[in-house]
C-alpha positions as CSV (number, residue, x, y, z in Angstrom):
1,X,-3.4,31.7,62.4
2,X,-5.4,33.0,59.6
3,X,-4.9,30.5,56.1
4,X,-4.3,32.3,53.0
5,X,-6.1,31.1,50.0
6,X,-6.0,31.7,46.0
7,X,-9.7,32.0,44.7
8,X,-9.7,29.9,41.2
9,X,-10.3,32.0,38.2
10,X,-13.9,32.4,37.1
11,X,-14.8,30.5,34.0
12,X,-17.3,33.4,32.3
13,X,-18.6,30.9,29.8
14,X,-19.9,28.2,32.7
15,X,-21.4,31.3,34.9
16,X,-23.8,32.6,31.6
17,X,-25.1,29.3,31.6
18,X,-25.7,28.9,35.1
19,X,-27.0,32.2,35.7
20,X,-29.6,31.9,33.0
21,X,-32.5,30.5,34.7
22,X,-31.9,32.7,37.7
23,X,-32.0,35.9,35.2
24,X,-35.2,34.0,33.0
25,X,-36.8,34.1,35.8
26,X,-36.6,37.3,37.4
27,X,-37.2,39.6,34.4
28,X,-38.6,39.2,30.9
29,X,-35.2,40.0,28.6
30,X,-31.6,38.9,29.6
31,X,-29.2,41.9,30.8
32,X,-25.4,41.7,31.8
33,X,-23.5,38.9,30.3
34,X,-26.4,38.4,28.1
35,X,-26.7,41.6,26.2
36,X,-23.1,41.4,25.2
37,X,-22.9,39.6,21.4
38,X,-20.3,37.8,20.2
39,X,-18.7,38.7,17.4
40,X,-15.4,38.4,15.5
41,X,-12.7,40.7,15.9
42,X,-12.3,44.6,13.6
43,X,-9.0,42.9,12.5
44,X,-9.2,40.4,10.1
45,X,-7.1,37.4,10.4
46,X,-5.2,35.3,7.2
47,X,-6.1,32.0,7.2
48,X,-2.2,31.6,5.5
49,X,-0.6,32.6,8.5
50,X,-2.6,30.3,11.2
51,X,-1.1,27.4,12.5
52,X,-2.0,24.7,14.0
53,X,-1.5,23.7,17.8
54,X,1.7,21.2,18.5
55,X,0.4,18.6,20.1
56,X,2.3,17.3,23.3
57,X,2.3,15.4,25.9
58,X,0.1,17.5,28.9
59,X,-0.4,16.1,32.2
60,X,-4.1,15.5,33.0
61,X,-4.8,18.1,36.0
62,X,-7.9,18.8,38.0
63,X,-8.3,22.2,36.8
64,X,-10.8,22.4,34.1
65,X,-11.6,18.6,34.6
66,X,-14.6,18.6,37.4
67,X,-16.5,15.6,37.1
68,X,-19.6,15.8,36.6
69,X,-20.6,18.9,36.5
70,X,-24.3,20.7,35.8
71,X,-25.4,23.5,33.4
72,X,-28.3,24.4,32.4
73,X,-29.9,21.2,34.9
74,X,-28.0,18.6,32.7
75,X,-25.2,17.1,34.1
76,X,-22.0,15.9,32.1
77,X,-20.0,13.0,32.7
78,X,-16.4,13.3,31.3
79,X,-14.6,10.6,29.2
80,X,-12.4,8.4,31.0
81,X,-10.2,9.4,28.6
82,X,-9.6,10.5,25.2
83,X,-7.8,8.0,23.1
84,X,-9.5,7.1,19.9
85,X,-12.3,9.6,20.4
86,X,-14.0,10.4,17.6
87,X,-17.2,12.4,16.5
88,X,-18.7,14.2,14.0
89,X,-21.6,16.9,14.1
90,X,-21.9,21.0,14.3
91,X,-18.7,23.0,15.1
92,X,-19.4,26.7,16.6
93,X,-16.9,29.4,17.4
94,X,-16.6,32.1,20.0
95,X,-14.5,35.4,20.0
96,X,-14.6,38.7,21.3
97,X,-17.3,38.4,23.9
98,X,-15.0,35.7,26.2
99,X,-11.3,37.0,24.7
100,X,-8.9,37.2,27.7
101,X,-11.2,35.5,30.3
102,X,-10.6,32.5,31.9
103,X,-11.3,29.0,30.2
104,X,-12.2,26.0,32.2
105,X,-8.9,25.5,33.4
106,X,-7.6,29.0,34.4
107,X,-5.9,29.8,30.7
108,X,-7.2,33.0,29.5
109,X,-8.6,32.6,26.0
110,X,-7.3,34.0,23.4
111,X,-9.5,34.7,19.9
112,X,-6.8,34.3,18.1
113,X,-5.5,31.0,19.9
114,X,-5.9,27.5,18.1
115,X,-7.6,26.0,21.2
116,X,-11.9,25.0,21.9
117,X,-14.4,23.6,24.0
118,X,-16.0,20.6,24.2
119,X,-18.0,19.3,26.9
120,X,-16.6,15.8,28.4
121,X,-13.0,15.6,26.5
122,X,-10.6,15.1,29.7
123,X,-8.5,18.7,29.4
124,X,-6.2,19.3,27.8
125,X,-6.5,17.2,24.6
126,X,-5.4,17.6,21.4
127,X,-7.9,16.9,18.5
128,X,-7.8,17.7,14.4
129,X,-11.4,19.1,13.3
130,X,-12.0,18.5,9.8
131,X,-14.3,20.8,8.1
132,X,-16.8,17.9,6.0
133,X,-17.9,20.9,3.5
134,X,-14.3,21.7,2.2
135,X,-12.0,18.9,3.5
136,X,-10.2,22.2,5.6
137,X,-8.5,21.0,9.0
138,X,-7.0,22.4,11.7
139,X,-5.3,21.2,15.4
140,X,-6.2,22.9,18.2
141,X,-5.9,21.9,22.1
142,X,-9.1,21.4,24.2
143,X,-9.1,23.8,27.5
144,X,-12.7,25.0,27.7
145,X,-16.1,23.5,28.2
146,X,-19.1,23.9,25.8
147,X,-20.8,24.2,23.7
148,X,-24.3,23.9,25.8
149,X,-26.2,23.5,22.7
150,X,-27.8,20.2,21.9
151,X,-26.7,20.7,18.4
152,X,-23.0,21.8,18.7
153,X,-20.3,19.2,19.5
154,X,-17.3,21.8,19.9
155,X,-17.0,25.3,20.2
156,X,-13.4,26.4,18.7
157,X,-11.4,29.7,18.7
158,X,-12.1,32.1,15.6
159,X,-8.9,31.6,14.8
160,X,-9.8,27.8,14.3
161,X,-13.1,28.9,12.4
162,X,-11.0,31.2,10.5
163,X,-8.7,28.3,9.2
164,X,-11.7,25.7,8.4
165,X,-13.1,28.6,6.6
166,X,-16.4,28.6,8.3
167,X,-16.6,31.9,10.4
168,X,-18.4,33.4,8.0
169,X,-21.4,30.7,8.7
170,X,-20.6,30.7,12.5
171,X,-21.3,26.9,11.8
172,X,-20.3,23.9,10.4
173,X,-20.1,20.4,10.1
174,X,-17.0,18.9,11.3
175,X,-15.5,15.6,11.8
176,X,-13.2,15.8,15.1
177,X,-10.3,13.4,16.2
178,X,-8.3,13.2,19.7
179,X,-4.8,13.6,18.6
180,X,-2.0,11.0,20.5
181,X,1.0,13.5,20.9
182,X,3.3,10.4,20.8
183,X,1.8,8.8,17.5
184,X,1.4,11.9,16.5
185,X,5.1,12.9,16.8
186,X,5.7,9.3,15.1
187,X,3.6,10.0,12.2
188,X,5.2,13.4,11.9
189,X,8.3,11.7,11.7
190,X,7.5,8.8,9.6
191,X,6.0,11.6,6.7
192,X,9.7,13.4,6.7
193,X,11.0,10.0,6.0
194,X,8.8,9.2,3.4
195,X,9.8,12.0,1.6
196,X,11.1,11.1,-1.5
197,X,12.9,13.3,-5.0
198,X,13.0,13.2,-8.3
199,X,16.3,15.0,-10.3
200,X,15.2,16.3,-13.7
201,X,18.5,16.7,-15.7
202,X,17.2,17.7,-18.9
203,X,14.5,18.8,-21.8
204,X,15.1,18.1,-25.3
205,X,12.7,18.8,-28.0
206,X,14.3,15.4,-29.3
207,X,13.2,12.0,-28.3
208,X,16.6,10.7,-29.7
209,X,18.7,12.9,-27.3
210,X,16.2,12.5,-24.2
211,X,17.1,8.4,-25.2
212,X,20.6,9.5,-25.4
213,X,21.2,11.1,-22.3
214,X,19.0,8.6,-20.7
215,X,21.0,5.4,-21.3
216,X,24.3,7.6,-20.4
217,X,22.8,8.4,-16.9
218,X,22.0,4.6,-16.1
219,X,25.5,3.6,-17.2
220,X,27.3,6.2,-15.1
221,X,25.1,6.9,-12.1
222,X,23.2,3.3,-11.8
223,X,20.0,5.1,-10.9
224,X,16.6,4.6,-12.7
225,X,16.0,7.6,-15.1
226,X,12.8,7.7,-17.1
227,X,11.6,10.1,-19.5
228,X,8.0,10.5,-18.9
229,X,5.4,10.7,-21.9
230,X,5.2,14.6,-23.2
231,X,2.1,16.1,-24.6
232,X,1.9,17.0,-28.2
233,X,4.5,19.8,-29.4
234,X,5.9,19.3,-25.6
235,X,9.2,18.7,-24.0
236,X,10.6,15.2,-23.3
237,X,12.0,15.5,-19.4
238,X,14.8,13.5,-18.4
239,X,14.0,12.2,-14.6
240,X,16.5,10.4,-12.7
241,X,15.2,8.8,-9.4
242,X,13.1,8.6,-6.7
243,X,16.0,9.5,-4.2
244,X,15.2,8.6,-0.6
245,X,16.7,11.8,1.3
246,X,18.7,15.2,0.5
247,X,22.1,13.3,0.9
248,X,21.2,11.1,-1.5
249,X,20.4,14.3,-3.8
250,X,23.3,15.5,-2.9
251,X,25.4,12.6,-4.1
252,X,24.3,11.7,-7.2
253,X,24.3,15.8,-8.4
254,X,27.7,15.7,-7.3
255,X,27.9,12.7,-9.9
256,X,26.1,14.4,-12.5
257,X,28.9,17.0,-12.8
258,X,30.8,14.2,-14.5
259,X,28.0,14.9,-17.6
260,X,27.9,18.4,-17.1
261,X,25.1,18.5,-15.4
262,X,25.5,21.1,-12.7
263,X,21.7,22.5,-11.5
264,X,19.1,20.0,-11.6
265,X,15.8,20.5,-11.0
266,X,14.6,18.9,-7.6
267,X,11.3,18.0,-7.5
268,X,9.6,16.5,-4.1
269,X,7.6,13.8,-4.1
């Protein structure tokens, strides 16, 4: 009985660099793969509307992960694993040259994706890539190899590039950090519940009436209300807070009616 088998998608990216000394060597200029550039996409892309990858929990498979490998005659060992990694150097990006082909592990790649490549980074991880020129960053999920550059560290989607606002360079210097989904989630989490909210109740021109409407509110709400200092010719704002969470804005409007207070100005801390 004749087995049936499923050939694994090709990864284009690995097969340029492994078919490059075969094609030095046999002619004098590069053809095929090689004479296509990479560019970026006709469309151009708001780095507003780009989000970042949601980091979650992925189960460590063997696609995309064969260890070690060889490119290029230098052979790569991958990490153990990825918690706490951490590195800085030269980001790169790819686009329309490998957009729908397979990535290392079978996922067809997508310009316009928040996902990269880095060479020894167990897939998939999640890292944040800060971009060291402008403080930019982005999250994107590691499912390809490269960059096979000496100089490069991690090649990321032009959406990616796009966001860090470096695809205009095609390079930059970026700090990158593996992402833990759970203490990620955690942190997430622990951010919303830091949240805190200030109630401003009023504007007088009058420091007496600011004073008055001051002492009032800590009589007959029991909250702390301050009245910050105003610039010259300015308003003095009466504050009331930090509140801890909307239902605790909630209430104490609801006991600002009682002053005839009925729209207060939320501001989020």
């Amino acid at each position: 009985m004749t087995k049936e088998y499923r050939a694994a998608p090709l990864n284009y990216r690995l097969l340029q660099y492994l078919l490059l000394p075969l094609l030095l060597a046999s002619c004098n200029t590069t053809t095929g793969l090689f004479e296509e550039k990479d560019s970026a996409p006709e469309q151009t892309v708001d780095p507003a509307t780009i989000k970042d990858a949601v980091p979650r929990e992925d189960f460590i498979t063997r696609a995309g992960n064969k260890n070690p490998y060889t490119v290029l005659g230098k052979t790569y060992h991958l990490l153990p694993t990825s918690k706490g990694y951490k590195e800085e150097g030269v980001a790169s990006w790819y686009g329309t040259k490998f957009h729908g082909r397979p990535t290392a592990n079978g996922e067809p790649y997508s310009l316009y994706g928040m996902t990269a490549a880095h060479r020894t980074l167990p897939i998939p991880a999640y890292v944040k890539v800060t971009n060291m020129a402008n403080n930019q960053t982005a999250i994107v999920r590691v499912n390809d190899r490269g960059p096979f550059h000496s100089e490069r560290i991690i090649d990321l989607s032009y959406a990616a590039a796009v966001k860090l606002g470096y695809a205009e360079q095609g390079t930059a210097r970026v700090l990158i950090e593996v992402i833990d989904p759970k203490s990620h989630d955690s942190a997430v989490a622990e951010s919303e519940n830091t949240q805190s909210y200030i109630l401003q109740v009023g504007a007088f021109k009058s420091l007496q009436a600011a004073a008055k409407l001051r002492a009032e509110l800590i009589l007959g709400t029991h909250q702390a209300v301050t009245i910050p200092v105003a610039k010259p010719g300015g308003y003095y704002r009466v504050q009331l807070g930090p509140l801890n969470s909307m239902d605790e804005v909630k209430q104490v409007s609801e006991q600002l009616l009682e002053f005839n207070i009925s729209q207060p100005r939320i501001i989020a801390q």
